[in-house]
C-alpha positions as CSV (number, residue, x, y, z in Angstrom):
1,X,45.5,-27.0,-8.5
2,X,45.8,-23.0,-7.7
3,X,42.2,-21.2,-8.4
4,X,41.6,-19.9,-11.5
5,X,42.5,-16.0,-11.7
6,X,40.8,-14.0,-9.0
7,X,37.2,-15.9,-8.0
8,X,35.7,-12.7,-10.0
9,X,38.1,-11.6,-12.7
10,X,37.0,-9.4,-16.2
11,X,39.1,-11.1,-19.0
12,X,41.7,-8.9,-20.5
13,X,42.0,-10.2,-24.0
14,X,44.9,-9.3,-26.4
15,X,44.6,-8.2,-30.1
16,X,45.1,-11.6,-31.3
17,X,41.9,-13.0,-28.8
18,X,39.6,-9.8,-29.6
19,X,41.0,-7.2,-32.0
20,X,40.8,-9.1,-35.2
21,X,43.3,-8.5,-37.9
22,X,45.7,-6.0,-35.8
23,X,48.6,-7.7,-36.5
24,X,50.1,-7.1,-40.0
25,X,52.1,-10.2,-42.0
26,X,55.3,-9.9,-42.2
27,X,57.3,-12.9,-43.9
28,X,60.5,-11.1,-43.0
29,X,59.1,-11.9,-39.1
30,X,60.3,-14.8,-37.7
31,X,56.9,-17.1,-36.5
32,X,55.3,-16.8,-33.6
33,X,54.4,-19.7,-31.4
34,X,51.6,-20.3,-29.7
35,X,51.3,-22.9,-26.6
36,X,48.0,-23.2,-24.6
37,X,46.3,-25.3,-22.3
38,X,44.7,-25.3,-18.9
39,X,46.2,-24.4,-15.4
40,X,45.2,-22.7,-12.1
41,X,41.3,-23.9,-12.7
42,X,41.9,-22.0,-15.8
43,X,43.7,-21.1,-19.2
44,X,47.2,-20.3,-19.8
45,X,48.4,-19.1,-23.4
46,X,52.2,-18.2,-24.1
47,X,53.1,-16.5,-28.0
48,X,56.8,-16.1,-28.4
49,X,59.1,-14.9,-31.3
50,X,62.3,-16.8,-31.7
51,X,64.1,-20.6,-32.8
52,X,62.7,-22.1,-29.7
53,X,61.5,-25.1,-30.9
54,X,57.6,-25.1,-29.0
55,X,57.5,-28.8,-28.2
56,X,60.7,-28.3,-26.3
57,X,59.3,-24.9,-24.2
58,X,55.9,-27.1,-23.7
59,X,57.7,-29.8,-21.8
60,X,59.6,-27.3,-19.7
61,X,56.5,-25.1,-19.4
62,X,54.9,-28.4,-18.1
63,X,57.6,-29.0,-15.6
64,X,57.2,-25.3,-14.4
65,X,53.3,-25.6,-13.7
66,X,54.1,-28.7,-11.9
67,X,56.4,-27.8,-9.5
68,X,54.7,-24.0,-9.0
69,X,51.4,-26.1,-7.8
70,X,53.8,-28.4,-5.9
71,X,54.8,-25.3,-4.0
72,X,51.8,-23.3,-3.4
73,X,48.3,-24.8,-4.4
74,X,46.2,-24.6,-1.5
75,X,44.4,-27.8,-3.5
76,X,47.0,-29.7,-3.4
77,X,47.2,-31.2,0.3
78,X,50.6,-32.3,0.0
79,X,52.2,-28.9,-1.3
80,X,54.5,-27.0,0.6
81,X,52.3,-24.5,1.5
82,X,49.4,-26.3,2.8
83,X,51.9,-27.8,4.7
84,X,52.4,-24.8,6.4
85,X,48.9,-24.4,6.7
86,X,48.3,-27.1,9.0
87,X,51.9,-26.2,11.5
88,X,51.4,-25.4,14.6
89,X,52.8,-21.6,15.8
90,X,56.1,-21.1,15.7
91,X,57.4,-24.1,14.2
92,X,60.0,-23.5,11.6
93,X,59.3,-25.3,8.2
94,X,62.1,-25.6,5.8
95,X,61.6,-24.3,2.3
96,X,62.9,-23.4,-1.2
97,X,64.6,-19.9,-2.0
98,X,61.1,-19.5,-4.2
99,X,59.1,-20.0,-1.3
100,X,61.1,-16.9,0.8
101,X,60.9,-14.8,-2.8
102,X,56.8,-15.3,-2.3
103,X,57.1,-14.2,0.7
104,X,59.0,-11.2,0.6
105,X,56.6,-10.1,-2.7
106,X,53.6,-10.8,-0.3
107,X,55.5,-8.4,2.1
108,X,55.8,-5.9,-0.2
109,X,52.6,-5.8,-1.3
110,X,51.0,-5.8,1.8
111,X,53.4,-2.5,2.6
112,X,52.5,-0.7,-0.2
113,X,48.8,-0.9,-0.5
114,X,49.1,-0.6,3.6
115,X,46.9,-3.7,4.3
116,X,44.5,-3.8,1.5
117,X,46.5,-6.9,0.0
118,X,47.1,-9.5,2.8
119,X,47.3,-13.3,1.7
120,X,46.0,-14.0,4.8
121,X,42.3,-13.3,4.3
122,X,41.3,-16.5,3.2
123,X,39.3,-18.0,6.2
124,X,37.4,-14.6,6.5
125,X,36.5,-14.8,2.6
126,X,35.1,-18.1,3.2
127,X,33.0,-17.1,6.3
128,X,31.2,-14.8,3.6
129,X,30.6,-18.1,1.5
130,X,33.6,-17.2,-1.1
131,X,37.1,-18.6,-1.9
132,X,35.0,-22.3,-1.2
133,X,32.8,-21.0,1.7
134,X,30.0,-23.4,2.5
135,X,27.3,-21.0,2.0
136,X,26.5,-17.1,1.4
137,X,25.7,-15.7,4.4
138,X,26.4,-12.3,6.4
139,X,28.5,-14.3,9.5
140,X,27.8,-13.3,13.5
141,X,29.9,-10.5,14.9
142,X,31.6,-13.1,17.2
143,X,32.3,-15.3,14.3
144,X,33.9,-12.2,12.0
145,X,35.9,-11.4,15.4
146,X,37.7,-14.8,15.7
147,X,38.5,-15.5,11.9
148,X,39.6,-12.0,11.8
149,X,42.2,-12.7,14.8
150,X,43.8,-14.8,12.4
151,X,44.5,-12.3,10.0
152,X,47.4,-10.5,9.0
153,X,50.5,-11.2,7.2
154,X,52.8,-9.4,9.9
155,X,52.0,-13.4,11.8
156,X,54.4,-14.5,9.9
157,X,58.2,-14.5,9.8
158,X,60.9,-16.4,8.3
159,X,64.8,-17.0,7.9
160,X,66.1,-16.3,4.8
161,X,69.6,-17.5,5.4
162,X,67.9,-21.1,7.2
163,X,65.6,-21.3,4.3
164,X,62.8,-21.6,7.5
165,X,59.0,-20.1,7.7
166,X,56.9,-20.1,10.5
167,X,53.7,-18.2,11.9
168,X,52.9,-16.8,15.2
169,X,49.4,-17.9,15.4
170,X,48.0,-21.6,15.0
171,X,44.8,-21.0,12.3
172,X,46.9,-18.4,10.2
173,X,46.2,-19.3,6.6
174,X,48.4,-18.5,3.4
175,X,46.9,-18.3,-0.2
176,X,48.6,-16.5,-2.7
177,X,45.6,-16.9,-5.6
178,X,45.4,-13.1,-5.4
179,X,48.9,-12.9,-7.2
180,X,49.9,-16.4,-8.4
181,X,48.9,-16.0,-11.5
182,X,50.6,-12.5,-12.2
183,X,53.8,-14.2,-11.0
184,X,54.0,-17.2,-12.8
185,X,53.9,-14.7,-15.6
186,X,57.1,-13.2,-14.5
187,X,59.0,-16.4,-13.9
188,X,57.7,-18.2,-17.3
189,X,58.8,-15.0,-18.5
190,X,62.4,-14.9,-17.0
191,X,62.8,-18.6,-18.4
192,X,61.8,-16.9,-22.0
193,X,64.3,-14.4,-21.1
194,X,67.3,-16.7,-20.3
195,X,66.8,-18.5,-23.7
196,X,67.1,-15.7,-25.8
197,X,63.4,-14.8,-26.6
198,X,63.0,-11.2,-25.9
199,X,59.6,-10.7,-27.7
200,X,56.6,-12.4,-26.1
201,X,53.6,-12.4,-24.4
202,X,52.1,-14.8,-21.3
203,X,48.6,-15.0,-20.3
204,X,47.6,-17.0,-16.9
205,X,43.6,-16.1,-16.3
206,X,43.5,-12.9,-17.7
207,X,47.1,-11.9,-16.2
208,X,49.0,-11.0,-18.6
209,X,53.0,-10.2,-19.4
210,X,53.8,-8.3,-22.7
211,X,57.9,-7.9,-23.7
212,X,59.3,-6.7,-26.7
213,X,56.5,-6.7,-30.2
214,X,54.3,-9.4,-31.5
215,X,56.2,-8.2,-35.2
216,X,59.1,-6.0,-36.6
217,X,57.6,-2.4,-35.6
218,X,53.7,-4.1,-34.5
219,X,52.6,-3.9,-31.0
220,X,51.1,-6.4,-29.0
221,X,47.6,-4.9,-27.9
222,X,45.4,-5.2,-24.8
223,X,42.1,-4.7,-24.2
224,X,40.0,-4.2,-21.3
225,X,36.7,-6.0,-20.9
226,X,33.2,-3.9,-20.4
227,X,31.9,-5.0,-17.4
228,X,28.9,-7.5,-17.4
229,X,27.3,-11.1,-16.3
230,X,28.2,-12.3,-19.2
231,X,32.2,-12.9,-20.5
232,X,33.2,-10.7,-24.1
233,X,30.6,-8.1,-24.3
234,X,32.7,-5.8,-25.6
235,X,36.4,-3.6,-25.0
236,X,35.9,-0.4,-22.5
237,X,39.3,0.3,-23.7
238,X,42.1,-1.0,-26.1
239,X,45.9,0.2,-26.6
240,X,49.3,-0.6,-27.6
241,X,52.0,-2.6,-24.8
242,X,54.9,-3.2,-24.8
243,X,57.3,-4.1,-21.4
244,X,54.7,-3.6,-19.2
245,X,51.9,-6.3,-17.2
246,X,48.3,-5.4,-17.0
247,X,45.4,-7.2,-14.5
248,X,41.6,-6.6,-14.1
249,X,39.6,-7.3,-11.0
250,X,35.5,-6.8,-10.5
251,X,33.1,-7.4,-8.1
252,X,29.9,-7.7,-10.4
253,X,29.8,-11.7,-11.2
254,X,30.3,-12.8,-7.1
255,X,27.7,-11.8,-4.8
256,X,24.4,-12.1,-3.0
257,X,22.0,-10.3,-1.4
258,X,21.2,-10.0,2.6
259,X,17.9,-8.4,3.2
260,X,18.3,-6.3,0.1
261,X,21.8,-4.9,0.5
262,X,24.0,-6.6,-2.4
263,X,27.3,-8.3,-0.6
264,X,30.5,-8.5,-2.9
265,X,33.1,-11.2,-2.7
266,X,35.9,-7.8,-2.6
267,X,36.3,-8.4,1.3
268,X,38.5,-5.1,2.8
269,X,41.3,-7.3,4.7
270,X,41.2,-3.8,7.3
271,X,37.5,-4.5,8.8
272,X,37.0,-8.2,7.5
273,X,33.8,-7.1,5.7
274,X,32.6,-6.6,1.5
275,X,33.5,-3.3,0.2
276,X,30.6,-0.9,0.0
277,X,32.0,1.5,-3.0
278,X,30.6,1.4,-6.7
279,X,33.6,0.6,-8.4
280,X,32.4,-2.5,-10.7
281,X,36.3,-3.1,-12.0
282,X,40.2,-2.5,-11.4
283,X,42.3,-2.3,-14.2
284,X,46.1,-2.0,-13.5
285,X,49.0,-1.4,-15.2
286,X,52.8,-2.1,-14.0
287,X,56.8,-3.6,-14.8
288,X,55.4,-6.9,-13.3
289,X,52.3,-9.4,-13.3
290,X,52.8,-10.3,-9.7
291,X,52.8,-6.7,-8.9
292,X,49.6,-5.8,-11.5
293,X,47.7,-8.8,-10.1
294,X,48.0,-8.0,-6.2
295,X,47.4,-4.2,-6.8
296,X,43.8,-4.7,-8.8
297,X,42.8,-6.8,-5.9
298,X,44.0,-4.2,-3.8
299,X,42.4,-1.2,-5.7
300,X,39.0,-3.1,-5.7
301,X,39.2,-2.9,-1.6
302,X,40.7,1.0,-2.0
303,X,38.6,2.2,-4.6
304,X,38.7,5.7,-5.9
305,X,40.8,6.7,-2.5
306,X,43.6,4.4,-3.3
307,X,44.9,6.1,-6.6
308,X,47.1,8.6,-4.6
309,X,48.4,5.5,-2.7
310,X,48.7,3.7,-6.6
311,X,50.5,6.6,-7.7
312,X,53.2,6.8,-4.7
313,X,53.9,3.0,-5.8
314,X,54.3,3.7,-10.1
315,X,50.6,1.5,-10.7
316,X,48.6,3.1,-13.5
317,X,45.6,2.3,-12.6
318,X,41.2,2.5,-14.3
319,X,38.4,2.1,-12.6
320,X,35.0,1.9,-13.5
321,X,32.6,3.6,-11.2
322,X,29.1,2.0,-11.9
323,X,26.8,4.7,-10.3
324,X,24.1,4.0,-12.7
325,X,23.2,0.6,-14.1
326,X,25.1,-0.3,-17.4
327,X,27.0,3.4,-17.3
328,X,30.4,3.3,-15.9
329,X,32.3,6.2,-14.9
330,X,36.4,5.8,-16.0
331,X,38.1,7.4,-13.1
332,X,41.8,7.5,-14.4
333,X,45.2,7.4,-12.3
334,X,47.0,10.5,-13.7
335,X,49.5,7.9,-15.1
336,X,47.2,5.7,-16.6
337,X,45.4,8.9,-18.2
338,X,48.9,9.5,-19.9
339,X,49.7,6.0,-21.0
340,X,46.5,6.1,-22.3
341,X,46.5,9.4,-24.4
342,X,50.1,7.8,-25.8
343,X,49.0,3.8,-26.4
344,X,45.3,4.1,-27.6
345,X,44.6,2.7,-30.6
């Protein structure tokens, strides 16, 4: 089973989780269904307004999960892509359209946050102890140097028209936890979409889709967690969303200490090493979970110099600068700063 969320994730908790009595009755408002469970090492929870009957959805829903993990849980050993995991360089595997659409998303991203989302990064976050490293621990130089000649997502290439993937280097590893959830937002959503349901929301680990209203003329509302050890310790921020996706990353619940100097699990793909900036958190705002849950990974390795890049690419983005303990700094995108001023509650 895929990770749950990023290893270090502030939950971002709608109005119905946190906001108590936001939403306003309406029997005129046709009911809104609620299906939840566990998935990813975590929690999904899908509210829809429409006639689809929800133990129908549930069983599709179920089929979905199933054959997204068959595809690309790096826990599952038989799944396609630890499959091509263990290939050997430049042999072609054959895959599913879905498998070349991840691909070309992972692409993208990589692109447009110029290296500081690679999928790749895996074997380096566990040389640091995370991801399912053995043990916490600073690694040699020579050791950072080989697991970082693995790494890069320009080592692999594919055919599109063959349906065929392969990488240019033996030890290259793929793991798409830093987006999966975001995405299996998107494509639960666009099996809503085909069925008619045009108002709903989907929440996979904190990643979370929002179409259409929660009622007649009531938004669905978001809030952003303040960051602490501890889960629910209060909203830095809360606002109004509609047809837009929204993701947190932080740094502040994975780390350890080597001789003093405090190591964070946000590992900058570019130098293989923890990030040494204050920003505690990542908040991001976009048209699509897979996009707002690479690009808060991303912002949490670019920091406060990677909102001119988040603005290029359309992200709204927050951080929270934690200069001073329990005191964080919001450092607004100058979209987010509008949205913001327009959506706050």
């Amino acid at each position: 089973m895929i990770s749950g969320a990023k290893i270090l994730k502030f939950f971002i908790l709608t109005c119905s989780l946190l906001l108590a009595g936001c939403f306003v009755n309406n029997d005129q408002a046709p009911v809104l269904h609620v299906l939840q469970g566990d998935i990813f090492g975590s929690y999904y929870i899908v509210k829809y307004r429409g006639n689809l009957p929800p133990e129908n959805f549930q069983s599709e829903l179920d089929q979905f999960f199933s054959e997204f993990n068959n595809e690309f849980s790096t826990y599952q050993k038989n799944s396609v892509i630890s499959e091509f995991n263990r290939s050997r360089a430049h042999t072609p595997l054959k895959v599913s359209p879905r498998f070349i659409e991840m691909l070309k998303l992972s692409q993208k991203f990589y692109e447009d946050t110029e290296g500081a989302f690679d999928p790749t990064l895996g074997p380096v976050i566990k040389l640091w102890g995370f991801g399912g490293g053995e043990k916490k621990q600073t690694p040699s130089a020579n050791d950072l140097k080989r697991a970082m000649e693995v790494v890069g997502f320009q080592f692999i290439e594919w055919d599109e028209n063959n349906l065929t993937v392969w990488k240019t280097k033996d030890l290259l590893q793929l793991d798409i936890n830093a987006f999966a959830p975001g995405w299996a937002c998107d494509l639960i959503g666009e099996i809503l979409h085909k069925k008619g349901i045009t108002n709903f929301m989907v929440d996979l680990s904190g990643e979370i889709l929002f179409k259409g209203t929660k009622a007649p003329e009531v938004s669905w509302v978001a809030g952003i967690e303040k960051p602490s050890l501890k889960h629910a310790q209060g909203v830095q921020q809360a606002f109004k969303i509609q047809d837009l996706a929204i993701s947190t990353s932080g740094n502040y619940r994975q780390f350890f200490s080597d001789q003093g100097v405090r190591k964070s699990h946000i590992i900058d793909p570019r130098t293989g090493r923890p990030v040494t900036h204050t920003i505690s958190s990542a908040s991001v705002i976009t048209t699509t979970g897979a996009a707002a849950d690479a690009w808060s990974t991303a912002m949490m390795v670019l920091g406060s110099q990677g909102i001119a890049l988040s603005e290029k690419n359309g992200i709204k983005v927050l951080l929270l600068d934690a200069k001073k303990q329990n005191l964080f700094n919001e450092i607004y995108s100058p979209s987010m700063s509008r949205f913001i001023k327009d959506h706050q509650l």
